[in-house]
PQR file with spaces between the fields and no chain letter, atoms N, CA, C, O and H, PARSE charges and radii, in Angstrom:
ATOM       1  N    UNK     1     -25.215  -33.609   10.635 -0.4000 1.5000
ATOM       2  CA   UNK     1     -25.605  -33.709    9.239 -0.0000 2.0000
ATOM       3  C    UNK     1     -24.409  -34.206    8.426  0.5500 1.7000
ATOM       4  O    UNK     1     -23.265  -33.768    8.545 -0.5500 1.4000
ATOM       5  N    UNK     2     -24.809  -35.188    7.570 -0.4000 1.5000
ATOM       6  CA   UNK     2     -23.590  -35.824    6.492 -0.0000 2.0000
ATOM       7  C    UNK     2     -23.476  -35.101    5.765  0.5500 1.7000
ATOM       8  O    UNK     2     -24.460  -34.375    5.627 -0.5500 1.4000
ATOM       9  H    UNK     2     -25.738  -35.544    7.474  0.4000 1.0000
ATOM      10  N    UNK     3     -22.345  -34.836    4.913 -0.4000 1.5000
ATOM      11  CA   UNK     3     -22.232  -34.093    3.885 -0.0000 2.0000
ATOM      12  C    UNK     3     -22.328  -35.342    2.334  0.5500 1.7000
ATOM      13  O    UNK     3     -21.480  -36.227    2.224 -0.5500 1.4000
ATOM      14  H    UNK     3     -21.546  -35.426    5.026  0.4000 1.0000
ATOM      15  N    UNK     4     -23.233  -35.210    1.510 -0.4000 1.5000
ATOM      16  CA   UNK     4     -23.269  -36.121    0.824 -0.0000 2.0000
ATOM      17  C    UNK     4     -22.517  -36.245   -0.527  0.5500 1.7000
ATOM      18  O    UNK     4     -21.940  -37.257   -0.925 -0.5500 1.4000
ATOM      19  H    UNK     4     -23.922  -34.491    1.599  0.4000 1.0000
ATOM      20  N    UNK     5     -22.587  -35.408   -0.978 -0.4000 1.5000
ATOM      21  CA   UNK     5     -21.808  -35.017   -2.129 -0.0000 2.0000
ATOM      22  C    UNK     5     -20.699  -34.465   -1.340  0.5500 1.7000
ATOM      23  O    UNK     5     -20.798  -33.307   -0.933 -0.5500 1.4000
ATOM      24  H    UNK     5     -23.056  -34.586   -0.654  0.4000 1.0000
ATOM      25  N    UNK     6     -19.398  -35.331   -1.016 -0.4000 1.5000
ATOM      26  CA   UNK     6     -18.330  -34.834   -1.130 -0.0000 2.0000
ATOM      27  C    UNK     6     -17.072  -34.486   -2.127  0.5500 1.7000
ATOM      28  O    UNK     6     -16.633  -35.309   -2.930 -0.5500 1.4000
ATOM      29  H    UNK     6     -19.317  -36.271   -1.348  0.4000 1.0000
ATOM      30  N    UNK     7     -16.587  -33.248   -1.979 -0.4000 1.5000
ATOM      31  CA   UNK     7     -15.488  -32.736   -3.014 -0.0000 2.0000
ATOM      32  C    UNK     7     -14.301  -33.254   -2.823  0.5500 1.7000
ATOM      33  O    UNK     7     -13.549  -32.849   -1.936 -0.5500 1.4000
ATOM      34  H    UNK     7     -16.944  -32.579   -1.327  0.4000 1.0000
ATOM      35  N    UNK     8     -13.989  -34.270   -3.693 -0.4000 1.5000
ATOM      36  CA   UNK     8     -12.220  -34.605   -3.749 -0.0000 2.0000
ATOM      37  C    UNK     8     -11.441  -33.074   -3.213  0.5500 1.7000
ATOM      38  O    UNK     8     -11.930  -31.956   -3.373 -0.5500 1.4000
ATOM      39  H    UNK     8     -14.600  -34.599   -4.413  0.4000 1.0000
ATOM      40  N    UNK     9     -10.247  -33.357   -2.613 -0.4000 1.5000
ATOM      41  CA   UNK     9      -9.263  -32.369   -2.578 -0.0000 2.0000
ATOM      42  C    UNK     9      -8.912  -31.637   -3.503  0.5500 1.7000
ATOM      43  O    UNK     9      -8.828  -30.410   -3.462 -0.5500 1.4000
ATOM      44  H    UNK     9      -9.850  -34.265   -2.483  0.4000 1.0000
ATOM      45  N    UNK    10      -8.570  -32.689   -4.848 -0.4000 1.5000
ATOM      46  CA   UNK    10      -7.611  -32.494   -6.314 -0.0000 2.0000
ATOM      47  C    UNK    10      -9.109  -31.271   -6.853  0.5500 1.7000
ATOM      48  O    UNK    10      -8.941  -30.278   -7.561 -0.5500 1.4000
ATOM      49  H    UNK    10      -8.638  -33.686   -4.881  0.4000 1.0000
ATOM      50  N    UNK    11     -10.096  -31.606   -6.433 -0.4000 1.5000
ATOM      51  CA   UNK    11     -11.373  -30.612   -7.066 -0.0000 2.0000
ATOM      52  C    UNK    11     -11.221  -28.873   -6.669  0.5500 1.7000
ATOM      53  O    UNK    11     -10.946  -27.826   -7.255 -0.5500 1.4000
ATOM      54  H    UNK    11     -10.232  -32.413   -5.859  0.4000 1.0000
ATOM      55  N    UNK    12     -11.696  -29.469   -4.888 -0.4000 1.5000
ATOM      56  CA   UNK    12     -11.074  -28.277   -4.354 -0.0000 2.0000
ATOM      57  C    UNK    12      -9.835  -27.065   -4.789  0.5500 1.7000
ATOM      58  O    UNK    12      -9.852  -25.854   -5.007 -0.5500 1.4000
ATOM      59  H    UNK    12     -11.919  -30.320   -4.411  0.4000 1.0000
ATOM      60  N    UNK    13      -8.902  -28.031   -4.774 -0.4000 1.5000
ATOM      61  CA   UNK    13      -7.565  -27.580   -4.739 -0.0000 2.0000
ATOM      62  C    UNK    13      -7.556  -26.979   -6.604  0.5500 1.7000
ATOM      63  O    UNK    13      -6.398  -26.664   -6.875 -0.5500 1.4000
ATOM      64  H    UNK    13      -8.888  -29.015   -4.597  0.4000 1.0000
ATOM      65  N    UNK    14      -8.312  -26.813   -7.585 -0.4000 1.5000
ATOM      66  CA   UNK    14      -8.421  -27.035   -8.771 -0.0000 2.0000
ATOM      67  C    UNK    14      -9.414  -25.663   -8.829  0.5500 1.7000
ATOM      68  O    UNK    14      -9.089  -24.714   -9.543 -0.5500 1.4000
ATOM      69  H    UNK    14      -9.253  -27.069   -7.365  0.4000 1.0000
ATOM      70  N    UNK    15     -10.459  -25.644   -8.142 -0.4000 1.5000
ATOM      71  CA   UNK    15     -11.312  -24.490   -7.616 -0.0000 2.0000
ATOM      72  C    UNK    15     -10.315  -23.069   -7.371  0.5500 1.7000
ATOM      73  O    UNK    15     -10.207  -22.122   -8.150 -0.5500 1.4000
ATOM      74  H    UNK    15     -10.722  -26.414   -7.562  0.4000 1.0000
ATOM      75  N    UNK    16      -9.604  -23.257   -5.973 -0.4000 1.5000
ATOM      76  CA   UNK    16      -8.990  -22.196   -5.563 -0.0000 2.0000
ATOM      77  C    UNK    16      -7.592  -22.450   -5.867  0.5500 1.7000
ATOM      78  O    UNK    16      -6.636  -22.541   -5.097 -0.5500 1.4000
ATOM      79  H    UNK    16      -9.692  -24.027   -5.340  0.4000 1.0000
ATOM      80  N    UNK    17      -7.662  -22.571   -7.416 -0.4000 1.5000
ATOM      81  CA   UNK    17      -5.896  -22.459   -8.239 -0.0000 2.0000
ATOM      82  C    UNK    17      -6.421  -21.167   -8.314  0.5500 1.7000
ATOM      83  O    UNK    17      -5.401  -20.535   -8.038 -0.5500 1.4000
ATOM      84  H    UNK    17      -8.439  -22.497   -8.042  0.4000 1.0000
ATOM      85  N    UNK    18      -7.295  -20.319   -8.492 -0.4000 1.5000
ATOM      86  CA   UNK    18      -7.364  -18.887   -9.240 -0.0000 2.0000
ATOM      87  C    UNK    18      -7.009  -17.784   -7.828  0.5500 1.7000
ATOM      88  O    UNK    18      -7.207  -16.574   -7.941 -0.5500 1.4000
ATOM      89  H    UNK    18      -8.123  -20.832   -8.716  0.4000 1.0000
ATOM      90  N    UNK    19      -6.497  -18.366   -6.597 -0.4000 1.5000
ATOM      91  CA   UNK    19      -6.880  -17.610   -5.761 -0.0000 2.0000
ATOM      92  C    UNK    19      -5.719  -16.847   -5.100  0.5500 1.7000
ATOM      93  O    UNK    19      -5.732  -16.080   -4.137 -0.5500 1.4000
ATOM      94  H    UNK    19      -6.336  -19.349   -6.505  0.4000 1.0000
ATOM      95  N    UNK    20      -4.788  -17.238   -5.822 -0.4000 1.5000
ATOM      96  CA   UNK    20      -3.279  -16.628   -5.565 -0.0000 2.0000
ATOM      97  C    UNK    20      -3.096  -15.366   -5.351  0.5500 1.7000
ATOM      98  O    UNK    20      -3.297  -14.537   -6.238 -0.5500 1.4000
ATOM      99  H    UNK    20      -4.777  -17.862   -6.604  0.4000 1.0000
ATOM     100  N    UNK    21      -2.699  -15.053   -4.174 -0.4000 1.5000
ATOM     101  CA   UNK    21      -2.361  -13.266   -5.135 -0.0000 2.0000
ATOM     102  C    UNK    21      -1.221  -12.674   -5.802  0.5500 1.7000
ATOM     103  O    UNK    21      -0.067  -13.099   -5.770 -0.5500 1.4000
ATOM     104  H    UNK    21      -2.535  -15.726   -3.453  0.4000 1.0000
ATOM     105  N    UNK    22      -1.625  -11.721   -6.366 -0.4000 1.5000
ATOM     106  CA   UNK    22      -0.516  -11.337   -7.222 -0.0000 2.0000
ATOM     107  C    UNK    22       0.347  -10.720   -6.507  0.5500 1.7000
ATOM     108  O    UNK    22       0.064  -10.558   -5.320 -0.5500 1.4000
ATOM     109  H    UNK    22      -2.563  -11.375   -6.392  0.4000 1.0000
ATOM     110  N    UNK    23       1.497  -10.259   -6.967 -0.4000 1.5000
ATOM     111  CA   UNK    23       2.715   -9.316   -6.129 -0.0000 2.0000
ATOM     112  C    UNK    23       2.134   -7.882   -6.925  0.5500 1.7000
ATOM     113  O    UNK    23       1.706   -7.851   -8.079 -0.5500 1.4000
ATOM     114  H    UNK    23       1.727  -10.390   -7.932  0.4000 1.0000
ATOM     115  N    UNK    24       2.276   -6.363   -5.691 -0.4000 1.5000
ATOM     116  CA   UNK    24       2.095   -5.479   -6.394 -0.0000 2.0000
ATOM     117  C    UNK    24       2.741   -4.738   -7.539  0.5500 1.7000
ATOM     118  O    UNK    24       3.960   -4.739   -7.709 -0.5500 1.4000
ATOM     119  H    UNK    24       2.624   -6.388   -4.754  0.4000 1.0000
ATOM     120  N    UNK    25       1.932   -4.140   -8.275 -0.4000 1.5000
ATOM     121  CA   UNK    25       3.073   -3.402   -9.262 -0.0000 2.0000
ATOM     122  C    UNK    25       3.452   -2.082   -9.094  0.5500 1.7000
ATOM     123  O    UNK    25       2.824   -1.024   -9.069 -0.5500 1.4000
ATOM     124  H    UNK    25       0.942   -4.139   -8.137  0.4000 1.0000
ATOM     125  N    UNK    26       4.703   -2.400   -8.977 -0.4000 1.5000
ATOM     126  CA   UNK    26       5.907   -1.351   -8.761 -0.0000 2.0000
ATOM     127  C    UNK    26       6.568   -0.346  -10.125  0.5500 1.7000
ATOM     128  O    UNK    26       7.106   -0.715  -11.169 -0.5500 1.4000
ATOM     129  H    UNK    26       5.213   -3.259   -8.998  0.4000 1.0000
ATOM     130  N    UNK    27       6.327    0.765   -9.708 -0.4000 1.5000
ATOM     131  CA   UNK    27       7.419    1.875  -11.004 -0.0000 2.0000
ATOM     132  C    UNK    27       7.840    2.485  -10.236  0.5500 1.7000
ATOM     133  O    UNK    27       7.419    2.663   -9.093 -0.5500 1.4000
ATOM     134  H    UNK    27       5.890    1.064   -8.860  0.4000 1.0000
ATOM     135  N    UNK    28       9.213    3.123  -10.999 -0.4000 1.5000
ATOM     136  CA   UNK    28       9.911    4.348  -10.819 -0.0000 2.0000
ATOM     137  C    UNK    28       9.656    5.619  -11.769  0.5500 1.7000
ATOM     138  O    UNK    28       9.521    5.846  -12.971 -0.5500 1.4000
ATOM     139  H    UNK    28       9.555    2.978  -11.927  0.4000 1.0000
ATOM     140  N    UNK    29       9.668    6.320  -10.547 -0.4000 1.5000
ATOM     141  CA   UNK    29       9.716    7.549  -11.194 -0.0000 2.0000
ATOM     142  C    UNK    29      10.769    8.251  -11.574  0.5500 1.7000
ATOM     143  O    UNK    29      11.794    7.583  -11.432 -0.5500 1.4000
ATOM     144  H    UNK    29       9.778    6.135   -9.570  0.4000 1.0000
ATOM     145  N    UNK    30      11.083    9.970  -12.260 -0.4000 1.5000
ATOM     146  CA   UNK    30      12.279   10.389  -12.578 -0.0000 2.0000
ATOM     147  C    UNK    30      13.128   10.175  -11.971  0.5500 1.7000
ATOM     148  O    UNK    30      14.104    9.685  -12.539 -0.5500 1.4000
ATOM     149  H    UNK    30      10.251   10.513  -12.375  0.4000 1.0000
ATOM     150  N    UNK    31      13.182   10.406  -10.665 -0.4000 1.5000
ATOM     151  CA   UNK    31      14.119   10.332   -9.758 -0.0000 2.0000
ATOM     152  C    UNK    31      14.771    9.227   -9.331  0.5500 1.7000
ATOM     153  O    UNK    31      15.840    9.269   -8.722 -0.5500 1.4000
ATOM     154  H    UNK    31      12.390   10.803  -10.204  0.4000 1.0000
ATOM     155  N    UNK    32      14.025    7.967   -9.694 -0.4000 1.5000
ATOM     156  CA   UNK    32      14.287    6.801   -8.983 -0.0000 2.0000
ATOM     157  C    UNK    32      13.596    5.891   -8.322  0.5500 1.7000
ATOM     158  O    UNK    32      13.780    4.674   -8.353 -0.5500 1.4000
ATOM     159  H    UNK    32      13.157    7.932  -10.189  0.4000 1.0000
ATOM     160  N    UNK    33      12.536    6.672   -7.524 -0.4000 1.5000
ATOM     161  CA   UNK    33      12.055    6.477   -5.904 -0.0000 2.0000
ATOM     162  C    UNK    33      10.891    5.494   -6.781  0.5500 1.7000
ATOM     163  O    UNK    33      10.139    5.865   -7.683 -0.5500 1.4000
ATOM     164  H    UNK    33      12.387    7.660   -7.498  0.4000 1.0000
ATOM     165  N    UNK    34      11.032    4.149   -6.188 -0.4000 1.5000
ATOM     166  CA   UNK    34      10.040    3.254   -6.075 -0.0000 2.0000
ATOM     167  C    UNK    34       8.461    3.404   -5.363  0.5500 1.7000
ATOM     168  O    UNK    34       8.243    3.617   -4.170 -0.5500 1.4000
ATOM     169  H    UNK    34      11.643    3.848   -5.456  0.4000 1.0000
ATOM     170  N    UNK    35       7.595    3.255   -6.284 -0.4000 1.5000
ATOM     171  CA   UNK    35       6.286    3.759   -5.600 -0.0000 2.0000
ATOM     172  C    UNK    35       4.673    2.737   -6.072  0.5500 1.7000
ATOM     173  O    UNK    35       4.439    2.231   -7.169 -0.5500 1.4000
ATOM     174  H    UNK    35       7.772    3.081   -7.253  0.4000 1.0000
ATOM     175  N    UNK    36       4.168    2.719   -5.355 -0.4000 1.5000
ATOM     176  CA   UNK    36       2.762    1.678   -6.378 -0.0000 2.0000
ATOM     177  C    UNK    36       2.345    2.776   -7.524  0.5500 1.7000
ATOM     178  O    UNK    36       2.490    3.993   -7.633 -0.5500 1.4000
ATOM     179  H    UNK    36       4.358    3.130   -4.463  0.4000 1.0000
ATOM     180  N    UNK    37       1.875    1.951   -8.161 -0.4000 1.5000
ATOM     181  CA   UNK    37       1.658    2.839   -9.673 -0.0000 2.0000
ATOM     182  C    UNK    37       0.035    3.059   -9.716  0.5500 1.7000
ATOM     183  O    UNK    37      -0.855    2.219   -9.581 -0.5500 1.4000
ATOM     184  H    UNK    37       1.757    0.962   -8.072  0.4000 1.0000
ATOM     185  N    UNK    38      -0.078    4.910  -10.021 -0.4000 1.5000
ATOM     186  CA   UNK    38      -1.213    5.230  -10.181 -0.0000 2.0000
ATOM     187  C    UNK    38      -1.358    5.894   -8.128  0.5500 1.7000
ATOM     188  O    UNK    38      -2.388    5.964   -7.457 -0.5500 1.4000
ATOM     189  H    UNK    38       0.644    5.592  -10.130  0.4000 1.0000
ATOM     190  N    UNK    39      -0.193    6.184   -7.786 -0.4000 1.5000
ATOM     191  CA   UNK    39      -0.237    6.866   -6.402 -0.0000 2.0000
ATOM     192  C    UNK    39       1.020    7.686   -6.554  0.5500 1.7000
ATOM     193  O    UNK    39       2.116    7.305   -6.966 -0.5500 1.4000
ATOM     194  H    UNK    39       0.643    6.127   -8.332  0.4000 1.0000
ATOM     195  N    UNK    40       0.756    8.556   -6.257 -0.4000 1.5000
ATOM     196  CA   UNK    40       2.051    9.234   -5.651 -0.0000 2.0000
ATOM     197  C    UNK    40       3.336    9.069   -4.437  0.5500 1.7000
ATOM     198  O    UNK    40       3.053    9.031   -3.240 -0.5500 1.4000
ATOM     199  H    UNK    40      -0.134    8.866   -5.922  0.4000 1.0000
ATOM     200  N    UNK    41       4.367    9.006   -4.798 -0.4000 1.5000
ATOM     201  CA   UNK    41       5.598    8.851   -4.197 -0.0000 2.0000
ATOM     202  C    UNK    41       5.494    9.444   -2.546  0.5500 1.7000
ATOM     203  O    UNK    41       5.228   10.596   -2.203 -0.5500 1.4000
ATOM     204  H    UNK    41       4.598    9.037   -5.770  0.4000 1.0000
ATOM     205  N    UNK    42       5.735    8.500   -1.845 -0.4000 1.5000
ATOM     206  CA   UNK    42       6.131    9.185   -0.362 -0.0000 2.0000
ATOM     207  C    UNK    42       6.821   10.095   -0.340  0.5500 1.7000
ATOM     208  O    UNK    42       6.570   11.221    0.090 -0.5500 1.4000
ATOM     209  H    UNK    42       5.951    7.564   -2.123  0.4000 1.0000
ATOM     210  N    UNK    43       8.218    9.509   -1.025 -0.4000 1.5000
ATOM     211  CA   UNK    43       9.334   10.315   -0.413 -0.0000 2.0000
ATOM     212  C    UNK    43       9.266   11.414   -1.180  0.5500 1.7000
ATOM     213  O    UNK    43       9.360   12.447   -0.517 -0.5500 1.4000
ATOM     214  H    UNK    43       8.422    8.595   -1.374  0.4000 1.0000
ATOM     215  N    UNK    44       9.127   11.579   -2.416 -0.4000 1.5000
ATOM     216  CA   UNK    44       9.109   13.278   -3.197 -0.0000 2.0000
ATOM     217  C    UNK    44       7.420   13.636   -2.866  0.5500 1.7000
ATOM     218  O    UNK    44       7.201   14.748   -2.387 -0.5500 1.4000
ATOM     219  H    UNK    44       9.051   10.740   -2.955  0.4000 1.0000
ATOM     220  N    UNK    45       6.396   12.838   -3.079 -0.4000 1.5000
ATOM     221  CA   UNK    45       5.190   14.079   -3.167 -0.0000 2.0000
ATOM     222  C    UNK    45       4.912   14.141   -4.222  0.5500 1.7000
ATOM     223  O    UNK    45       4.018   14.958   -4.442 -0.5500 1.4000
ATOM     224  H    UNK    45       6.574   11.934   -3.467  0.4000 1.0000
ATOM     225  N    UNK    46       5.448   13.392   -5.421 -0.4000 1.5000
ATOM     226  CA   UNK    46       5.036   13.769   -6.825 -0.0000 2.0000
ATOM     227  C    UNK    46       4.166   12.358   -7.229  0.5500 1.7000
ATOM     228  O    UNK    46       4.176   11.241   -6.712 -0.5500 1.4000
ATOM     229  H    UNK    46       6.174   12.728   -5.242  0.4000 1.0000
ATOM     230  N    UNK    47       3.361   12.951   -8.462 -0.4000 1.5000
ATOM     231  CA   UNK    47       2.831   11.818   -9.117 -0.0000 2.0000
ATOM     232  C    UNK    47       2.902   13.008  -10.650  0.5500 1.7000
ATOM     233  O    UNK    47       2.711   14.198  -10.901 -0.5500 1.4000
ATOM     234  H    UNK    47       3.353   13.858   -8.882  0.4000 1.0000
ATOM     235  N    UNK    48       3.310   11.717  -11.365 -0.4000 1.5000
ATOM     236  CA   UNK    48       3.626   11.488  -12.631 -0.0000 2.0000
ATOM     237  C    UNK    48       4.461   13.455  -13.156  0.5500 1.7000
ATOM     238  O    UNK    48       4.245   14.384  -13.934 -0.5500 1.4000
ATOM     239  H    UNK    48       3.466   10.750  -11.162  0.4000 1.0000
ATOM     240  N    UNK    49       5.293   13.100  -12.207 -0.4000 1.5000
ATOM     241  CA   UNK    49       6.585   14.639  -12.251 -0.0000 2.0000
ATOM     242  C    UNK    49       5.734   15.817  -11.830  0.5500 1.7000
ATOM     243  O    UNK    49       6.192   16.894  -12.211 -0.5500 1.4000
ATOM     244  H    UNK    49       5.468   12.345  -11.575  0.4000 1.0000
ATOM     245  N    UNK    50       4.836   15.868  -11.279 -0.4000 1.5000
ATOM     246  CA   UNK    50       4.529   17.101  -10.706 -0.0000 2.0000
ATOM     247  C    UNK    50       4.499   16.769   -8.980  0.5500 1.7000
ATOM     248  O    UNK    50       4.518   15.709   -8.354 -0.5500 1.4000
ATOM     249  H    UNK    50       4.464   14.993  -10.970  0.4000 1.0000
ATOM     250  N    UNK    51       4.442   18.187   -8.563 -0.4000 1.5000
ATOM     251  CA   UNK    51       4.779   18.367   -6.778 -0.0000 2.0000
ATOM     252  C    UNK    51       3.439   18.063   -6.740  0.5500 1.7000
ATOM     253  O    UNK    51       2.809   18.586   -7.659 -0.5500 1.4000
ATOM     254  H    UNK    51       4.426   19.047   -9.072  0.4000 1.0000
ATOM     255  N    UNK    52       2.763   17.356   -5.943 -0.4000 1.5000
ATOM     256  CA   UNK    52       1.582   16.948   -5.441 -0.0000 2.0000
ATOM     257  C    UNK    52       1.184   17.268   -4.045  0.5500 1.7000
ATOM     258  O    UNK    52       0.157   17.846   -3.689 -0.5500 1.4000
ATOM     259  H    UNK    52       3.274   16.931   -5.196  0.4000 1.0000
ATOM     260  N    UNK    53       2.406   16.684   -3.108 -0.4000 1.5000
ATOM     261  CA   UNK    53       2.091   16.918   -1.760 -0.0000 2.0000
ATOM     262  C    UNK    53       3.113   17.917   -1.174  0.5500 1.7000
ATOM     263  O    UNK    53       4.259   17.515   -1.375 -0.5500 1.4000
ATOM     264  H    UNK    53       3.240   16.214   -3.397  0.4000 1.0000
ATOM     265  N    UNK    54       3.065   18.970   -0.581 -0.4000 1.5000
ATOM     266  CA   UNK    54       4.630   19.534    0.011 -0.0000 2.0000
ATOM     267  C    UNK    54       4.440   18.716    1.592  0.5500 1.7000
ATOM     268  O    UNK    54       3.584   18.876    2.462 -0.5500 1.4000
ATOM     269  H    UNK    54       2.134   19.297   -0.418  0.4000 1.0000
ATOM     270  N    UNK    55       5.624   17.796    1.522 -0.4000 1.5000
ATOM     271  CA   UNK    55       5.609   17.038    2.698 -0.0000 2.0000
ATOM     272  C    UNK    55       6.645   17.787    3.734  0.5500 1.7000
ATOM     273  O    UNK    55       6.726   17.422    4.907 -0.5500 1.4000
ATOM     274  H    UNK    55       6.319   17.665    0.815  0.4000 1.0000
ATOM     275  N    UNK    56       7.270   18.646    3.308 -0.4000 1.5000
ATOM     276  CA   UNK    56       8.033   19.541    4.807 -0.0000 2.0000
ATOM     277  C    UNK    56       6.988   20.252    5.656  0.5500 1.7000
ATOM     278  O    UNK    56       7.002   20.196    6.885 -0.5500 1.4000
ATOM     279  H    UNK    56       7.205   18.943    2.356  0.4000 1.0000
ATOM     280  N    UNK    57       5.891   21.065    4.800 -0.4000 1.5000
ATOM     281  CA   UNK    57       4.588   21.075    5.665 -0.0000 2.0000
ATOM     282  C    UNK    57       4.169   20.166    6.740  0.5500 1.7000
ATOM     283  O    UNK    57       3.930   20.416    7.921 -0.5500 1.4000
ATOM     284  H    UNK    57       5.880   21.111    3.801  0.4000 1.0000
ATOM     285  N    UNK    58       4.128   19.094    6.111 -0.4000 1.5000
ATOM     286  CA   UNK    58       3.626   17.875    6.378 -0.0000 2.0000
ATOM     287  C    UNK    58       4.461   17.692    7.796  0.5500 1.7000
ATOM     288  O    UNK    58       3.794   17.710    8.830 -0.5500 1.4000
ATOM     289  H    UNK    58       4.321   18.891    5.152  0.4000 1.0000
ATOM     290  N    UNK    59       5.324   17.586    7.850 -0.4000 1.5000
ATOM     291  CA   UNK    59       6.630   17.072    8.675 -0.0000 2.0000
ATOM     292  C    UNK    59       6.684   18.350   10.051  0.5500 1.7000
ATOM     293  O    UNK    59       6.919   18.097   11.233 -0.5500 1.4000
ATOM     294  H    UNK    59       5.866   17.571    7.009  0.4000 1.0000
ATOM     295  N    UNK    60       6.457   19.423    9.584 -0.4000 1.5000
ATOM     296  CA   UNK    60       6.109   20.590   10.194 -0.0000 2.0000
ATOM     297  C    UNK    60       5.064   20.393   11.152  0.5500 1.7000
ATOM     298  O    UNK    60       5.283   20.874   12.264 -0.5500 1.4000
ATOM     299  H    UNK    60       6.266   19.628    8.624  0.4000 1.0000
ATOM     300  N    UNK    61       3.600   19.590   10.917 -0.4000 1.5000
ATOM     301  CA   UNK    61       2.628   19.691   11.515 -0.0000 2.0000
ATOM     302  C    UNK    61       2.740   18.672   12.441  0.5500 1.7000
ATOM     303  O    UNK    61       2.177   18.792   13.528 -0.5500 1.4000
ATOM     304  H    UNK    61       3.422   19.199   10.013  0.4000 1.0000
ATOM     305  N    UNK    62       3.433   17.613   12.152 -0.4000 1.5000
ATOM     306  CA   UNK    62       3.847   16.813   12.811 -0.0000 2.0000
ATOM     307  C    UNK    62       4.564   16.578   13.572  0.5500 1.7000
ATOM     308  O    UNK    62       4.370   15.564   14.243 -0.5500 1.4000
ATOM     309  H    UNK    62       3.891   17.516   11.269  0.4000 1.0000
ATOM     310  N    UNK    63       5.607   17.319   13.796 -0.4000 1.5000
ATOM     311  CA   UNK    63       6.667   18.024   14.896 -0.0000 2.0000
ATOM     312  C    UNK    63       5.603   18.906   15.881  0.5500 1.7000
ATOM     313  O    UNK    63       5.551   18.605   17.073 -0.5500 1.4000
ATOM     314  H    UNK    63       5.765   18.143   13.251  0.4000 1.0000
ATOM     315  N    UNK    64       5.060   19.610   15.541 -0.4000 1.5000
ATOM     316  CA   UNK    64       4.401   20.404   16.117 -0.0000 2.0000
ATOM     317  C    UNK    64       3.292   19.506   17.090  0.5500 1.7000
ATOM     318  O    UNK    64       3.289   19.684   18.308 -0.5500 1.4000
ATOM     319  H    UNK    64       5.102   19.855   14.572  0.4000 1.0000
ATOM     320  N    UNK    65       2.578   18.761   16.592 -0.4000 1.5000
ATOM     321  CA   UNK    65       1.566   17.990   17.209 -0.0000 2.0000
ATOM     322  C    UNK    65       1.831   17.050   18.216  0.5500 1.7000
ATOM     323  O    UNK    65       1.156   16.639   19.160 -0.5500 1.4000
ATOM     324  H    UNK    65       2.581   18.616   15.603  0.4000 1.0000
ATOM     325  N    UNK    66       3.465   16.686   17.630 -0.4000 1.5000
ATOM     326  CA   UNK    66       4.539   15.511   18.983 -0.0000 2.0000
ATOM     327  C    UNK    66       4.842   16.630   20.015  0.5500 1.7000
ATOM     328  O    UNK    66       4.771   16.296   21.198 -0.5500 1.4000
ATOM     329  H    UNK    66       4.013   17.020   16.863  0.4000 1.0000
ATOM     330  N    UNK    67       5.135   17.775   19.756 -0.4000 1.5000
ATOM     331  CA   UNK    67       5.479   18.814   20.685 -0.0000 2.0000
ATOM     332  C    UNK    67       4.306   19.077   21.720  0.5500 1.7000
ATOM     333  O    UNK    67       4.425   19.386   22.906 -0.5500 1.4000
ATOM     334  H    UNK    67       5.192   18.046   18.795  0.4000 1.0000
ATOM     335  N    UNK    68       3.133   18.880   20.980 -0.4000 1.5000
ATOM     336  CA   UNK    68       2.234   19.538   21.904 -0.0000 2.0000
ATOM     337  C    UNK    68       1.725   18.328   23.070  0.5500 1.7000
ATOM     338  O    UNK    68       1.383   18.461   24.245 -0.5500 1.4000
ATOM     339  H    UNK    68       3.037   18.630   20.017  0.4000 1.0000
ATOM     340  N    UNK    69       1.831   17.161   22.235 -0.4000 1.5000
ATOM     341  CA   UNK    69       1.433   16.296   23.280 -0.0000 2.0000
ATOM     342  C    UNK    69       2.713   15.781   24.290  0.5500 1.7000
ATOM     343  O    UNK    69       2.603   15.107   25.314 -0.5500 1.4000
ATOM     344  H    UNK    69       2.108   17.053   21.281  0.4000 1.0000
ATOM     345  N    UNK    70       3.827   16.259   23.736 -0.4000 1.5000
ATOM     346  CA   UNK    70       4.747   16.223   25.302 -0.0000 2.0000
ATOM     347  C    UNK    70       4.482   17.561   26.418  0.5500 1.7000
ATOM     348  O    UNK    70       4.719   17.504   27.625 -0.5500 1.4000
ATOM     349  H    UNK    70       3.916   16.806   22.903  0.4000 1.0000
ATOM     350  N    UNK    71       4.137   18.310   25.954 -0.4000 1.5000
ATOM     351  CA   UNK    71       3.710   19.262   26.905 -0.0000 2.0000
ATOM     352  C    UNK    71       2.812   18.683   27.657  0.5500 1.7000
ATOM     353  O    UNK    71       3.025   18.692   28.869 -0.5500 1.4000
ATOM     354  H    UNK    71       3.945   18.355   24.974  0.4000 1.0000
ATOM     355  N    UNK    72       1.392   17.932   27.062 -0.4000 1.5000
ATOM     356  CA   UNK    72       0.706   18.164   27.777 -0.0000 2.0000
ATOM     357  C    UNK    72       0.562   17.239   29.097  0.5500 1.7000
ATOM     358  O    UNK    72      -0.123   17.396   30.108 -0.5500 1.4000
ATOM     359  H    UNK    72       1.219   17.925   26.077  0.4000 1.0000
ATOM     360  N    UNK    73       1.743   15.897   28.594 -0.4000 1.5000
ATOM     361  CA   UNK    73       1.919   14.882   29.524 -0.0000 2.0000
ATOM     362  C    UNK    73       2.709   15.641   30.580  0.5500 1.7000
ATOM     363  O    UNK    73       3.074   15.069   31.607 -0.5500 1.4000
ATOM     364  H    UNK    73       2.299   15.769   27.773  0.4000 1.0000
């Protein structure tokens, strides 16, 4: 099948100018720590200065779970 109506490039290329993406947006929080905005910080656990996540828990369960699967190998 021919394509009959063909699209110049400069058309095309004029089409998907809108299709760029953007770079994400980045803040700091009190501390410093770079994070996407409207999420909470990895490294502290906080969003917008409060403790959100306690990640030594976190780090805890996870030691624990690497532990268990070297045992079981």
């Amino acid at each position: 099948m021919v394509v009959r109506m063909r699209h110049t490039r400069a058309r095309t290329r004029n089409r998907r100018s809108h299709h760029a993406l953007s770079k994400p947006a980045l803040t700091k929080d009190d501390k410093g720590d770079i994070h996407l905005r409207h999420r909470l910080s990895k490294v502290t656990g906080s969003y917008r200065g409060r403790k959100v996540l306690d990640l030594s828990a976190k780090l805890e369960k996870r030691a624990k779970a690497v532990k268990e699967t070297e045992v079981v190998r």
